[in-house]
Phi, psi and omega in degrees: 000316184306285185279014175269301197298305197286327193273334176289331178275011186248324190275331167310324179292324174315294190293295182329295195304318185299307164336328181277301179301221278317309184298343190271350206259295184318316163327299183321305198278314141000298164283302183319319182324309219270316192273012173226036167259000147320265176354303204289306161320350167258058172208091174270293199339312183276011156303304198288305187289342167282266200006276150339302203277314208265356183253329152333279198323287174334342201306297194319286219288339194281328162321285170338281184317302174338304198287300210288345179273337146323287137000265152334314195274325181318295157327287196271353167289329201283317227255294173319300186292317151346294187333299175255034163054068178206003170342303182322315217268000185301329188238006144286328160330301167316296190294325180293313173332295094049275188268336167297307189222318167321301175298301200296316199279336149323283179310327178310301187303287176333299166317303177315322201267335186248290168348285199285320203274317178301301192297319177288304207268002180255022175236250251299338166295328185292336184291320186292301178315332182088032174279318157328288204272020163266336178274356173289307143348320183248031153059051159242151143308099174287339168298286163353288167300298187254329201263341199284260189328311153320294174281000160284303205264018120279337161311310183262334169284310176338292154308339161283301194305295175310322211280329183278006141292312187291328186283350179264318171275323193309288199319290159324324172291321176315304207274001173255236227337297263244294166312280218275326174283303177114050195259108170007084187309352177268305199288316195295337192285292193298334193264331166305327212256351190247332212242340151335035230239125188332314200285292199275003149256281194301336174294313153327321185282333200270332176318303183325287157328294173315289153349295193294308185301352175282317200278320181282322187276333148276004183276323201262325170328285189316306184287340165260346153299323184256007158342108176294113158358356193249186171287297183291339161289311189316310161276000167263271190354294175299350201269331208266312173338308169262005170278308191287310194316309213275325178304293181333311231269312178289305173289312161305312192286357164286296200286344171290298179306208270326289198329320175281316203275355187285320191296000000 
């Protein structure tokens, strides 16, 4: 009984300590990131050319999704606000939904899942191939070279991405109240626009966005950097990508909201 309870508490112990180095090997790298993105910046093209991939590409499903999550918020707001003779307010409802939360934890996730997964397996493949450790060899830097870039232009694509959610969910949300339920095309408008308010929902909503993308895009670096060299590493590597990512992604956003409804 004595050596059951003692090898579980050794194997807890175990999973503990690796969690704490995983967390410290990410700082590092994290910081190393931030401190060779000079370097990465006079190559702006290969900024410009991550962007395209991970925020261009992303466009379709993020669009989509958007459209269709809009919709949706259009329906059941509609339906709930009925109750109380408040119908007119459906599209402060949308936009807030929208700019508040939707827009950044949607996009945050979507990204993580299209984005995030693509960026782990095309450095853990480069890892499994040796191509890293042949530009270590040619005196370049992979951080520089691959990871630097990568992590601007997830940075800088997120807040663009988010914002063409909200703007895209609004639009879906229009065409069901306004066409189809039939709710006062003056009023869904004159009322987003009075209830809207710059600082404290879109600037919050673009913090937000910022945030996520740092957190997501250095989540999926990190994981295809520290990839084990295999076919199988590779693939628990994209897994744990979008399992942490998605975690992260829930928890900054718990905590960043209390911070903004306290402030």
């Amino acid at each position: 009984m004595l050596s059951k309870v003692s090898s579980a508490l050794r194997g807890i112990g175990h999973r503990l300590i690796d969690r704490v180095w995983r967390f410290g090997s990410g700082a590092r790298f994290f910081v190393y990131t931030l401190i060779y993105s000079g370097e990465s910046f006079r190559r702006l093209h290969l900024t410009i050319r991550e962007i395209y991939f991970t925020g261009v590409m992303s466009l379709i499903i993020i669009l989509v999704s958007a459209f269709f999550v809009g919709m949706v918020l259009a329906l059941q707001g509609y339906n709930t606000l009925q109750k109380y003779g408040s119908s007119d307010a459906i599209g402060v409802l949308v936009a807030l939904s929208l700019v508040r939360e939707l827009g950044p934890v949607v996009t945050a996730l979507l990204f993580a899942g299209r984005a995030g997964t693509a960026i782990t397996a095309e450095i853990g493949l480069m890892k499994a191939t040796e191509q890293l450790s042949a530009m270590e060899m040619m005196a370049v830097s992979p951080i520089a070279r691959v990871v630097a870039p990568r992590f601007w232009a997830g940075v800088i694509s997120m807040p663009l991405l988010a914002a063409m959610f909200s703007m895209v969910g609004v639009l879906g949300g229009y065409l069901v109240a306004v066409p189809l339920i039939g709710v006062d095309n003056g009023a869904f408008w004159s009322q987003m626009q009075a209830n809207v308010d710059w600082r404290v929902d879109v600037v919050n909503g673009v913090i937000k966005s910022f945030v996520f993308g740092v957190a997501c895009t250095m989540i999926a670096l990190f994981e295809g950097f520290d990839a084990p060299p295999t076919a199988e590493g590779v693939s628990r590597a994209t897994t744990r990508t979008v399992v942490n990512s998605s975690l992260a992604v829930l928890g900054l956003d718990f905590i960043m909201t209390s911070f903004m409804i306290g402030a």
